[in-house]
VEXLUMZA-510087 format. One record per atom (N, C-alpha, C): residue in one letter; x, z, y. Coordinates in steps of 0.001 Angstrom, whole numbers, plus 500000, padded with zeros to 6 digits. Each point is the difference from the previous one (the first is absolute). Layout:
<sites>
AXZY;...
</sites>
This chain:
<sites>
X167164221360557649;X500068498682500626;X501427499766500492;X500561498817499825;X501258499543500470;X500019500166501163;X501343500066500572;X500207500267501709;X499705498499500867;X499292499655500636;X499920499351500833;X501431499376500559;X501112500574500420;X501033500541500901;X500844500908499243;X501924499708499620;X500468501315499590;X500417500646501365;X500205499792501089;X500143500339501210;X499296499347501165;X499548501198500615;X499244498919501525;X501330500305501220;X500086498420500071;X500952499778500977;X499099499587501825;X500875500061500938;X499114499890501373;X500938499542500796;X499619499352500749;X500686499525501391;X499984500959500866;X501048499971501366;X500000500782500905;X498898499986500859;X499571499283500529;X498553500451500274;X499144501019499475;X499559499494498566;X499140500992499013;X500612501479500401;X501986499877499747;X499983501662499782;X499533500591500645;X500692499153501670;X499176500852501076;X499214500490500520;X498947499103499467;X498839500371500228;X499350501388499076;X500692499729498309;X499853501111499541;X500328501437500230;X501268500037500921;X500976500981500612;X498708500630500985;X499127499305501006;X499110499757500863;X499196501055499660;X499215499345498604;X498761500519499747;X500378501627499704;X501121499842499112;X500512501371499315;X500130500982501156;X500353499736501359;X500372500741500932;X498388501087500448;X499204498745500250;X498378500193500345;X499915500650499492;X499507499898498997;X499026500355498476;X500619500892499494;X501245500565500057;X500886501126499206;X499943499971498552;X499530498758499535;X499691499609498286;X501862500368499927;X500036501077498542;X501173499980500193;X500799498675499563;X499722499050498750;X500877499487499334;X499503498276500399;X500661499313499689;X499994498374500591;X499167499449498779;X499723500218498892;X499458499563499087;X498355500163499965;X499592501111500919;X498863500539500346;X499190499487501042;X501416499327500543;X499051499324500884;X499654498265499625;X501082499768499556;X500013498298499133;X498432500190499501;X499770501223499012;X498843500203499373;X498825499670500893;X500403500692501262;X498417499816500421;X499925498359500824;X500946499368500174;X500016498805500637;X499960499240499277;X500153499864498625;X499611499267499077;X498468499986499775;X499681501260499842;X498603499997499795;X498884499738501537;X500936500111500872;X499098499837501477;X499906498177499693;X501192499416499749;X499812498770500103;X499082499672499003;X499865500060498511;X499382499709499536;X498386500231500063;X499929501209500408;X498292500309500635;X499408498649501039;X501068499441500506;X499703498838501046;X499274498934500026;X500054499631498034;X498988499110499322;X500901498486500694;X501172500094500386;X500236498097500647;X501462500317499228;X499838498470500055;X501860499614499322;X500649500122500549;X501040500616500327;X501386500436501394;X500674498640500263;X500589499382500860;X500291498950500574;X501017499830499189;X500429498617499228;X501350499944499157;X501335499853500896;X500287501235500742;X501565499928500607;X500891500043499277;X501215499564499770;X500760500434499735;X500782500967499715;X500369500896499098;X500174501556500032;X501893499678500360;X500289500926500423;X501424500191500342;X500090500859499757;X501040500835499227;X500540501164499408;X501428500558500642;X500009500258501177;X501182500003500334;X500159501603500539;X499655501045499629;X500057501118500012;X500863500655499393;X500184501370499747;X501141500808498900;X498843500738499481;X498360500304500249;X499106500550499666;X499353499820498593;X500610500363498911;X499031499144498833;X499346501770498789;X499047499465499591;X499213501376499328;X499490499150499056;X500364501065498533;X499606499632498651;X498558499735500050;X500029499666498784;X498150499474499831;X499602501430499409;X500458500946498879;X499537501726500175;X499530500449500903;X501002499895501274;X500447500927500932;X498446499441500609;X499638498550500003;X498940499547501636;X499034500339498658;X499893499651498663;X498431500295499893;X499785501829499393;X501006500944500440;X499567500893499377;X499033500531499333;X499194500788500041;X499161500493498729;X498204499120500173;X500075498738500714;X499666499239499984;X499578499167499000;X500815499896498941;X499939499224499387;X500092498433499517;X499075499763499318;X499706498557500004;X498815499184501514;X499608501322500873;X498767499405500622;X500583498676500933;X501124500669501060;X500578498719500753;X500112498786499382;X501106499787498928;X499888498456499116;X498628499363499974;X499032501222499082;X498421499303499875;X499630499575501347;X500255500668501039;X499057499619501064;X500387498616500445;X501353499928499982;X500663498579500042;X499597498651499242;X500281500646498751;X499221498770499084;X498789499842500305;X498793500690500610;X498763500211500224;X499507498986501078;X501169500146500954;X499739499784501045;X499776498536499978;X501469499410499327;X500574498507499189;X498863499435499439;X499150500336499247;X498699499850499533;X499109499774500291;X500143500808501303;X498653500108501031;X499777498560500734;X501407499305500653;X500475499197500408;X500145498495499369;X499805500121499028;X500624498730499224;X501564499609499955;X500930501287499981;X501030499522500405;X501068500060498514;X500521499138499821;X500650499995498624;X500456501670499493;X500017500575498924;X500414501084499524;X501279499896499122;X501200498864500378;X501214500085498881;X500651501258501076;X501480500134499526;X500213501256500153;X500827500005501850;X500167498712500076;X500890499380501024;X498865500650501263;X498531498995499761;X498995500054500806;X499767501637500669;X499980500931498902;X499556501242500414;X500892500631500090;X501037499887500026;X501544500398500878;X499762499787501712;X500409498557499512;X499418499661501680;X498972500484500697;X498312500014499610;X498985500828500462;X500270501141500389;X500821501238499428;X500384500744499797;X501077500694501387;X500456498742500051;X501462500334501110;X499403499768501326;X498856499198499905;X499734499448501114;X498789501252500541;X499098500598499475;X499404500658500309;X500745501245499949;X500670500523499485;X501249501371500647;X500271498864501303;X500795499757500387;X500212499653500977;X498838499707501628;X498770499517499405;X499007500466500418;X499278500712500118;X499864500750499212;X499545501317500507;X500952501180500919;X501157499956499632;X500230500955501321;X500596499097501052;X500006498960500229;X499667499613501038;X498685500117500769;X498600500193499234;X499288500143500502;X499629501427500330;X500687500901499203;X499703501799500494;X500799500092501054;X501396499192500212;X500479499695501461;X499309499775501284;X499515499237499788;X499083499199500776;X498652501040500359;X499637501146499214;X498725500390500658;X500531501495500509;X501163499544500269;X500847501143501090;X499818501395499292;X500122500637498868;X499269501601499803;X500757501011500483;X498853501260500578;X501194500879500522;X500054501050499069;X499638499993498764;X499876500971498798;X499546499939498771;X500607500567499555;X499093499692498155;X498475500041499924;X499310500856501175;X498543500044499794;X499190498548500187;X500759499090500721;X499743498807500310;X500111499694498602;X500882499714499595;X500134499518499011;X499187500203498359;X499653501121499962;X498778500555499273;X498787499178500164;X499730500278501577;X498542499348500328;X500216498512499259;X500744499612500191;X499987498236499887;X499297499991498380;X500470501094498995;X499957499946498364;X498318500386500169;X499755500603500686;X498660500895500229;X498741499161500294;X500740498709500287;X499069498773500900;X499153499163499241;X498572499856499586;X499270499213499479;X500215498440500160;X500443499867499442;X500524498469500602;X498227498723499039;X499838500432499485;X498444499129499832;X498917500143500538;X499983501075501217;X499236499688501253;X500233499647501418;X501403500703499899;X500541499960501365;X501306498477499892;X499860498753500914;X501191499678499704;X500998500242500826;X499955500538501132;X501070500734500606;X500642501103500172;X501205500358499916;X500676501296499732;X500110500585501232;X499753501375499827;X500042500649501076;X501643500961499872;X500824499971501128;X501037500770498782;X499823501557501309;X499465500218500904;X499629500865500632;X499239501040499834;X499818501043499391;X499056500887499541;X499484500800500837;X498524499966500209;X499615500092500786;X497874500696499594;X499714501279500599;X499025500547499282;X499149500018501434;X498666499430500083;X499341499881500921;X499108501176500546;X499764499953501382;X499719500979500429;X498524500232499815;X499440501367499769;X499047500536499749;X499556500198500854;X498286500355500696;X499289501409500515;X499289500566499265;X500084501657499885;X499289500834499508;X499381500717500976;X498280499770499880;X499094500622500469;X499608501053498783;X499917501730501182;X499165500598498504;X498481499581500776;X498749500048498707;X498722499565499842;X499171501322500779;X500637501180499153;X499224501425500777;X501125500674500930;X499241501257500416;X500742500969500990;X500424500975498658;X501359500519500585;X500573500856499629;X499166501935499708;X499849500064499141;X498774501732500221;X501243500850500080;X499332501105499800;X500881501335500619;X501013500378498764;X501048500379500689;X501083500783498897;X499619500905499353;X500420500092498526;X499663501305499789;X500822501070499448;X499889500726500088;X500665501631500805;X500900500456498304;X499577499599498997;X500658500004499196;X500743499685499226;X500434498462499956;X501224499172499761;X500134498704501032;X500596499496499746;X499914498575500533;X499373499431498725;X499424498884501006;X499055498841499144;X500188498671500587;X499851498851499409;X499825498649500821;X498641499801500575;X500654499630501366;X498770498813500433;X498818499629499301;X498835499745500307;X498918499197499584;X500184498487499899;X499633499449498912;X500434498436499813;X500266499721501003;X501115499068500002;X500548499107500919;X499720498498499185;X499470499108500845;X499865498471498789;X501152499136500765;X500598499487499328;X500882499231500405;X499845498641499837;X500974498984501233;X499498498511499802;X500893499293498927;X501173501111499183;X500892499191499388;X500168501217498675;X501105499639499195;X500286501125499347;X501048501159500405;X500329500220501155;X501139500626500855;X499059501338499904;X501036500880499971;X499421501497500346;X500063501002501230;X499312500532500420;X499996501143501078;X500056501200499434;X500450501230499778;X499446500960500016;X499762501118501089;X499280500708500141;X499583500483500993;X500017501520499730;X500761501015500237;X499026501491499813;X499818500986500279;X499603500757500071;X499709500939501106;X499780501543499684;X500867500597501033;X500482501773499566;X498834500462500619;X499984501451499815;X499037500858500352;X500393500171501798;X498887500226500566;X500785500634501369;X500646501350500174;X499791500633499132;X500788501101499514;X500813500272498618;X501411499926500185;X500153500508498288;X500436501252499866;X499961500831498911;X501193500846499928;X500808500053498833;X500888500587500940;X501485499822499885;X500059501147498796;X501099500142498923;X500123500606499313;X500467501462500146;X499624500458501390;X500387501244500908;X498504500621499893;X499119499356499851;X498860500354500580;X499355499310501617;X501174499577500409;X500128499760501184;X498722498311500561;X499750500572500931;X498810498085500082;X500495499418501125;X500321499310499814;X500634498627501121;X499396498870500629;X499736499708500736;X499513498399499920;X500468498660499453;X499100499336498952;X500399498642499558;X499788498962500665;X500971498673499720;X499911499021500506;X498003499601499486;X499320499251500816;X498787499379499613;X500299498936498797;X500435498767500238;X500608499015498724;X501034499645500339;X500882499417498864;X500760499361500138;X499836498356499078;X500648498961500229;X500173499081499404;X501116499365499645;X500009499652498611;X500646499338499538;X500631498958499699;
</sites>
């Protein structure tokens, strides 16, 4: 597929903001992140506001370099998007689409403040046809685990686990428990801890 773009050019704003994200996120290269703000914007499903683009930066990256081993998918998703929209597909149109959503999208990974690449994962991770709001906070809810029975007696010849434990989630406990005596490879018998947990 033809390049969209032989260079993506940016305003000082954009860089900075790209400088921004790169700092957060430790993404090493600037093209990696264009990538994902292109595609954050476009996940957005709305037409980006027709501003004016200003190019007044020294920041500019080949069209290789931003779609690396990527391929053809970015362009398609573009034209896709153009489609989706009713929005003319000559080559002018999806240039423009194009510039305007890079530009929107990391303005908008700006905007949801991240303090790390794991943020930034979650966002790709995000069902977006059930949920329509992004969570960019990751966040795993708290459990209680009741065990169902009592714990029976250790036994004297290995360790063993616990008796079922049922749990209210899929999170694990393990539980297990030494002999009250072991011995030691002396011959020697010591006292063991009762359980420990894990």
């Amino acid at each position: 597929m033809q390049p969209i773009v032989k260079r993506l050019r940016f305003s000082e704003k954009t860089r900075y903001q790209i400088i921004n994200i790169k700092t957060k996120t430790q993404i090493p290269t600037y093209a990696a992140i264009c990538r994902w703000g292109i595609c954050y914007s476009l996940a957005q499903n709305t037409v980006p506001s027709p501003i004016p683009q200003v190019f007044d930066s020294n920041l500019e990256i080949t069209w290789s370099t931003f779609v690396g081993d990527t391929g053809a998918a970015i362009p398609a998703a573009v034209i896709q998007f153009c489609r989706q929209h009713n929005l003319p597909l000559n080559s002018e149109s999806i240039e423009r689409q194009f510039e305007l959503h890079l530009a929107r999208g990391i303005a908008y990974l700006v905007g949801l403040k991240l303090s790390g690449i794991e943020e930034l994962i979650g966002l790709a991770l995000v069902d977006r046809s059930s949920e329509p709001k992004i969570k960019t906070k990751l966040s795993l809810p708290t459990v209680e685990n009741k065990p169902t029975t009592k714990v029976g007696e250790p036994s004297i010849s290995r360790l063993e686990p616990s008796t079922e434990t049922k749990l209210k989630s899929n999170s694990i406990k393990l539980i297990w428990h030494t002999p009250e005596k072991a011995i030691t490879g002396k011959g020697k018998k010591r006292p063991g801890k009762k359980s420990k947990s894990f």
